[in-house]
C-alpha positions in Angstrom: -38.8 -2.9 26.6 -36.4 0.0 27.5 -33.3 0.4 25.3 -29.9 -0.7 26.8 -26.9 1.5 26.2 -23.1 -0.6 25.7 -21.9 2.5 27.2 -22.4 6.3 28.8 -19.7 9.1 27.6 -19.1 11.4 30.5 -17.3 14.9 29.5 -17.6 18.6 30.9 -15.4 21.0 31.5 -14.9 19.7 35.3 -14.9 21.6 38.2 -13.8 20.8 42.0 -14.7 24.4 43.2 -16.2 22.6 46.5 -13.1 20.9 46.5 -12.1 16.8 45.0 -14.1 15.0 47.9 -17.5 16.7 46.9 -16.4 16.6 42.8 -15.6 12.8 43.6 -18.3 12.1 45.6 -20.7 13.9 42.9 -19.1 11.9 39.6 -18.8 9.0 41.6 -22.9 8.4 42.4 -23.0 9.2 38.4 -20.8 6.6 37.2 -22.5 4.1 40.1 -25.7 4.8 38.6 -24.8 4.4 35.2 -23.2 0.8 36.2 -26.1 -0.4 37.7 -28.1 0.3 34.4 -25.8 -2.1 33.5 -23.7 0.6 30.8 -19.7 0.9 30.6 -18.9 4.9 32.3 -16.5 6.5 30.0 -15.1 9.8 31.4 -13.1 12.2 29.3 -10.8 14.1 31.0 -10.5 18.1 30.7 -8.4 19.4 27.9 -5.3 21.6 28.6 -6.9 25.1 28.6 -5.4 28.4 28.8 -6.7 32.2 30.3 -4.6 33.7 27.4 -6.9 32.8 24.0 -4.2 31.1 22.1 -6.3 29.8 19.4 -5.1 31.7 16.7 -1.4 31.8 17.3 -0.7 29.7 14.4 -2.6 31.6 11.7 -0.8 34.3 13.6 2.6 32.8 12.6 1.4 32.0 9.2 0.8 35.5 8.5 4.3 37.2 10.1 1.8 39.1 12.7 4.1 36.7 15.2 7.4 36.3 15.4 8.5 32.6 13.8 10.0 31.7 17.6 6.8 32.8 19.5 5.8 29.7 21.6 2.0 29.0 21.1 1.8 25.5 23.6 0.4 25.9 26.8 2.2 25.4 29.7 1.9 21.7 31.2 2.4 23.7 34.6 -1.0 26.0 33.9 -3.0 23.0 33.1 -1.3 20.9 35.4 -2.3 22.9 39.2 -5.8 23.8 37.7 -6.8 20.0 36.7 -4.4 18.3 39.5 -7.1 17.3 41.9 -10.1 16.7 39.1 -7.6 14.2 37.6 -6.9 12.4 40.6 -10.7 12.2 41.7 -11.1 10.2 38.2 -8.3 7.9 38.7 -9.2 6.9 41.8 -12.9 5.9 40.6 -11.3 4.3 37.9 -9.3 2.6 40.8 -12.6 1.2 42.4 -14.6 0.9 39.7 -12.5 -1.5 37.2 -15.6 -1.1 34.2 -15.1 2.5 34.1 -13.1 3.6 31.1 -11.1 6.7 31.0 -9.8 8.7 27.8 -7.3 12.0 28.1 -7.1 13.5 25.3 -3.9 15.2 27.1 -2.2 12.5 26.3 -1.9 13.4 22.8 -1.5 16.9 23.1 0.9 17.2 25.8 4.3 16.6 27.0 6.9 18.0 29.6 7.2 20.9 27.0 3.3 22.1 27.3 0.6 21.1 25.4 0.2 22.0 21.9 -2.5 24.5 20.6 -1.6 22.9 16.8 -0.7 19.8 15.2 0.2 19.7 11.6 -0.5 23.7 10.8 -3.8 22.7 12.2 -5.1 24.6 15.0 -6.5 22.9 17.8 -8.6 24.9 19.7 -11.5 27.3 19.0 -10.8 29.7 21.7 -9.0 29.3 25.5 -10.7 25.9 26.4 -12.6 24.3 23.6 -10.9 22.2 20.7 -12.5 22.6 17.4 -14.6 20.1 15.3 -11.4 19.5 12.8 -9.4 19.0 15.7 -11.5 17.3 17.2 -11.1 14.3 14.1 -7.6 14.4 14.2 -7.0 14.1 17.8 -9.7 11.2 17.4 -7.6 9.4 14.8 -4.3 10.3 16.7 -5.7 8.3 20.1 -6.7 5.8 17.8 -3.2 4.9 16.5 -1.9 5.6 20.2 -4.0 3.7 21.9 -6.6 1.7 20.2 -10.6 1.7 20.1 -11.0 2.3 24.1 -15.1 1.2 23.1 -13.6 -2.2 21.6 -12.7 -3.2 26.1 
């Protein structure tokens, strides 16, 4: 007997380089496929990212190599016009298909001020796109409190 799986976790850093019909289209016959099997589609959406490697900015602070005022978040704008049309193609597959489950992570590290590169002195990300494993915990536990145990629907 072939094992069953409660649910399929979906994450990359997305791309609509052929535009959101073809990136919806594409995710769309994934999470299909992954209903029929009869599993729950959980996509994460893309983190924030930035070209400028902002990683270290608060270790930068720390040390007086930046100036106390220098502002390490990421501007929501920069994330916003490069994610704009990924996001949308997920919400509206979350739209038709009701069992999939969708998880930001933005939604923790963002706000109309940008989106932070730390949270309590701890640095988020490893370099311009990826958060590292440490972060990775805390932002866990941080959506937890938000917004509950999105595997307990």
């Amino acid at each position: 007997m072939a094992k069953s799986f409660k649910y399929v976790v979906l994450a990359s850093n997305w791309s609509a380089k052929k535009g959101k019909d073809d990136f919806k289209r594409s995710l769309e016959s994934v999470v299909l496929h992954v209903i029929k099997t009869g599993a729950r589609p959980v996509i994460i959406k893309d983190v924030a990212g930035s070209e400028v490697d902002l990683s270290r900015c608060i270790l930068y602070k720390k040390l007086g190599w930046a100036k106390d005022n220098t502002n390490c978040n990421i501007p929501r704008e920069d994330f916003r016009g490069a994610h704009e049309l990924i996001d949308e193609a997920i919400d509206e597959i979350q739209k038709e298909n009701k069992s999939v489950i969708i998880i930001d992570p933005n939604n923790i590290l963002c706000s109309d001020n940008g989106c932070v590169t730390s949270i309590k002195n701890t640095a988020i990300y490893r370099d311009t796109s990826h958060i590292n494993a440490t972060a990775s915990q805390l932002l866990g536990k941080m959506y937890l409190n938000r917004y509950g145990n999105p595997f307990n629907n």
